[in-house]
KEKE-3310 file (N, C-alpha, C; in steps of 0.2 Angstrom, whole numbers, plus 5000, padded with zeros to 4 digits):
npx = (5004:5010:5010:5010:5016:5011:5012:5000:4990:4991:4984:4976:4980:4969:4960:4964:4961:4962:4954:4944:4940:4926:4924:4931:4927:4914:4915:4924:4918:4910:4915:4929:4946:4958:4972:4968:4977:4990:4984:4968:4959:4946:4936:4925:4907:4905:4918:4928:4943:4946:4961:4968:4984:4994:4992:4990:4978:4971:4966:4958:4957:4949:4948:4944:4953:4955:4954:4960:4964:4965:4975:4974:4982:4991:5002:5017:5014:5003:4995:4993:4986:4986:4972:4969:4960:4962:4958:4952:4958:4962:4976:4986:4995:5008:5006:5016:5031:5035:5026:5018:5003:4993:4976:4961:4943:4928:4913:4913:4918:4909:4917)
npy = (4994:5004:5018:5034:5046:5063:5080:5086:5100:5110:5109:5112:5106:5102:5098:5086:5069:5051:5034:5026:5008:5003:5018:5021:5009:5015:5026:5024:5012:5010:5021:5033:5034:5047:5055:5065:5066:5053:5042:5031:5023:5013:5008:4996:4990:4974:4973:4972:4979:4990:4996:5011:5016:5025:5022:5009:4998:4987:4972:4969:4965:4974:4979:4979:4978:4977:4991:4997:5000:4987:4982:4973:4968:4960:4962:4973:4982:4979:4977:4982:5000:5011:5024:5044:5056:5072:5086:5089:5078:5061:5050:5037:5028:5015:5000:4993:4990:5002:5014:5029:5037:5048:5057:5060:5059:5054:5051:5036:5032:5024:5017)
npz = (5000:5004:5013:5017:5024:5033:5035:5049:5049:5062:5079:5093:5113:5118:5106:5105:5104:5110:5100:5105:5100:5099:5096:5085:5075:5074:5067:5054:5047:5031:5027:5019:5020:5015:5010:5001:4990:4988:4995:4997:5006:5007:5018:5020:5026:5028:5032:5024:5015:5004:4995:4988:4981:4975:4962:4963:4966:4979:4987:5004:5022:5035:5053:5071:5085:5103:5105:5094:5074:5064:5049:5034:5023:5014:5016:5018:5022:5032:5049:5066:5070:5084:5085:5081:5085:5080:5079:5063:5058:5056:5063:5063:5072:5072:5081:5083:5072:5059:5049:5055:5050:5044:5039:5032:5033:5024:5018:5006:4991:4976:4968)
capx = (5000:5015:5007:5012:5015:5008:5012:4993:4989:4993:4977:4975:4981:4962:4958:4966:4957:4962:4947:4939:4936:4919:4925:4935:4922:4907:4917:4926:4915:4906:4919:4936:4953:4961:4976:4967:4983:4991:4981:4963:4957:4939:4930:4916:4904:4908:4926:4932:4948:4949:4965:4970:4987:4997:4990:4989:4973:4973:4959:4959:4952:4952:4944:4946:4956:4960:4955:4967:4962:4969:4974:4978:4981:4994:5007:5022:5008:4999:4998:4987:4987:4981:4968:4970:4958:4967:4953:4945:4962:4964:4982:4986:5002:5007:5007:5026:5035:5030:5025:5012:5001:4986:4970:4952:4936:4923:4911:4914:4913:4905:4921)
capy = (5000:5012:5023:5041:5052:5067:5083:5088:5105:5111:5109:5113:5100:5098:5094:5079:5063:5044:5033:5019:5002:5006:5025:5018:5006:5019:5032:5022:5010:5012:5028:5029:5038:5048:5061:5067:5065:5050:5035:5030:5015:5011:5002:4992:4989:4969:4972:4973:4985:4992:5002:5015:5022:5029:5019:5002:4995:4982:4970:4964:4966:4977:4976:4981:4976:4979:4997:4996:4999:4983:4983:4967:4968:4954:4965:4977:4987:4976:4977:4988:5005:5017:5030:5047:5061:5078:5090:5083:5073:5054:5050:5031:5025:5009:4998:4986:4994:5003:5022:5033:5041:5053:5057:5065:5053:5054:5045:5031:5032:5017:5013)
capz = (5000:5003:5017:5018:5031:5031:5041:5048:5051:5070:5080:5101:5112:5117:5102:5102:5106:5107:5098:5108:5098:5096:5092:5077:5069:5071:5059:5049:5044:5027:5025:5018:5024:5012:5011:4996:4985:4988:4996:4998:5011:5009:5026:5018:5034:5031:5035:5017:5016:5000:4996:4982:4982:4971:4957:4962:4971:4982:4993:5009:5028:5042:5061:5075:5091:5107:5104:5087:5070:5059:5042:5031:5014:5013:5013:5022:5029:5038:5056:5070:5073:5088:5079:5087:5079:5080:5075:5057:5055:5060:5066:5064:5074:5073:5085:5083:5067:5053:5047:5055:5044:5045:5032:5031:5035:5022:5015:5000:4984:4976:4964)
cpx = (5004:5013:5011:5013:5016:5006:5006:4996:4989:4986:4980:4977:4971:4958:4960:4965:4960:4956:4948:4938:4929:4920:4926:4930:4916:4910:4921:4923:4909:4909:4924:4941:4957:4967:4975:4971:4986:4989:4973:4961:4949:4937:4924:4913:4905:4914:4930:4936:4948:4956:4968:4974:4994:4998:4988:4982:4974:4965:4961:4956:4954:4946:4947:4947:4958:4961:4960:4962:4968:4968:4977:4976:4986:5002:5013:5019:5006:5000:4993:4991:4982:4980:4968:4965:4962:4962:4951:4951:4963:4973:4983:4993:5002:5009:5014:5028:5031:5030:5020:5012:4995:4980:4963:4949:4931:4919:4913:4911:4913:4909:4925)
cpy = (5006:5016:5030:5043:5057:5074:5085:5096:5106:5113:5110:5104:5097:5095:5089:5072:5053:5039:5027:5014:5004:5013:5023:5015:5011:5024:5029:5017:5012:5021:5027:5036:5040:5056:5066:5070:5057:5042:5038:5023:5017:5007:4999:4990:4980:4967:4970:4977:4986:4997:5004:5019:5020:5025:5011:5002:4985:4979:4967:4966:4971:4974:4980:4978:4977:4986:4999:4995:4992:4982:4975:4966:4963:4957:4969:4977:4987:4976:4981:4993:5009:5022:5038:5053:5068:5084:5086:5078:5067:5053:5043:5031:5018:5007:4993:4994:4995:5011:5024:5036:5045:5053:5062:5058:5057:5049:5043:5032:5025:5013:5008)
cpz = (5000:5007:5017:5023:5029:5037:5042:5053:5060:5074:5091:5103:5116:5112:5100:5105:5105:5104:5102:5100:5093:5093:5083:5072:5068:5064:5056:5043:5036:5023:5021:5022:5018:5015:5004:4989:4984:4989:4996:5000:5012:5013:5025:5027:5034:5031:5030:5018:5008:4998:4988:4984:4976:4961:4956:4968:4972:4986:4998:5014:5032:5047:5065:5080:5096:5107:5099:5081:5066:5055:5039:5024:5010:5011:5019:5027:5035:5044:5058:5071:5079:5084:5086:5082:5083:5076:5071:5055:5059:5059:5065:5064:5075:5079:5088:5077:5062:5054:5050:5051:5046:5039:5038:5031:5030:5019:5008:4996:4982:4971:4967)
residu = (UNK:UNK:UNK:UNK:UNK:UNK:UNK:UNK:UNK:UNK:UNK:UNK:UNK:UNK:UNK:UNK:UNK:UNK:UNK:UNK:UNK:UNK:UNK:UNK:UNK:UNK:UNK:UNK:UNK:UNK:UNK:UNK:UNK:UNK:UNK:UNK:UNK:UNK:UNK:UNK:UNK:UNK:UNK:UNK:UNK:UNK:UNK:UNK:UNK:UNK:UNK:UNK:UNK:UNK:UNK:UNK:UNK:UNK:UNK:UNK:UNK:UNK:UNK:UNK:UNK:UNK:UNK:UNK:UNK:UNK:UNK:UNK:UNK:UNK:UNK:UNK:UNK:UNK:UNK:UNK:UNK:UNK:UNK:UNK:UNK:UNK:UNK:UNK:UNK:UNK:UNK:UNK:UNK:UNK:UNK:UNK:UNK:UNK:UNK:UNK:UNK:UNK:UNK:UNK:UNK:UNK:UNK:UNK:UNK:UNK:UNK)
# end
């Protein structure tokens, strides 16, 4: 998938929230997660992950665990991250090794 990182705009430190399990699936589900240049992770509500980046698509799963968003695309990627909103941007740090990266919550388009 190649993940980005992506410097997000400087927000207050109240505005920055760890997400709950249930936080994570309620907005992510049925939305996608884009830095509206290089990726795009669509969250099907039955736990499809779709991913579009930087020209390659890809299919596989996410979930949630352990208050941890988890990605599995069969690839580098994979693995959980803590989801952190920071104003209107989600934060995802992984959990072992790997790149944090951030995005925009909107809903899915239907391609």
């Amino acid at each position: 998938m190649g993940l980005t990182v992506v410097a997000s705009a400087g927000a207050s430190a109240e505005n920055v929230r760890k997400l709950s399990g249930a936080q994570i699936r309620a907005r992510l589900a049925g939305m996608q997660l884009t830095d509206e240049v290089h990726y795009r992770l669509v969250y099907e509500r039955d736990g499809t992950l779709r991913s579009y980046s930087m020209g390659t698509k890809k299919v596989g799963k996410w979930s949630v665990e352990k208050d941890e968003l988890c990605l599995r695309l069969g690839d580098n990627d994979d693995g959980c991250y803590t989801v952190t909103l920071r104003g209107e941007r989600f934060e995802m740090a992984p959990s072992g090794v790997g790149l944090a990266f951030d995005g925009i919550v909107r809903p899915a388009d239907k391609n």
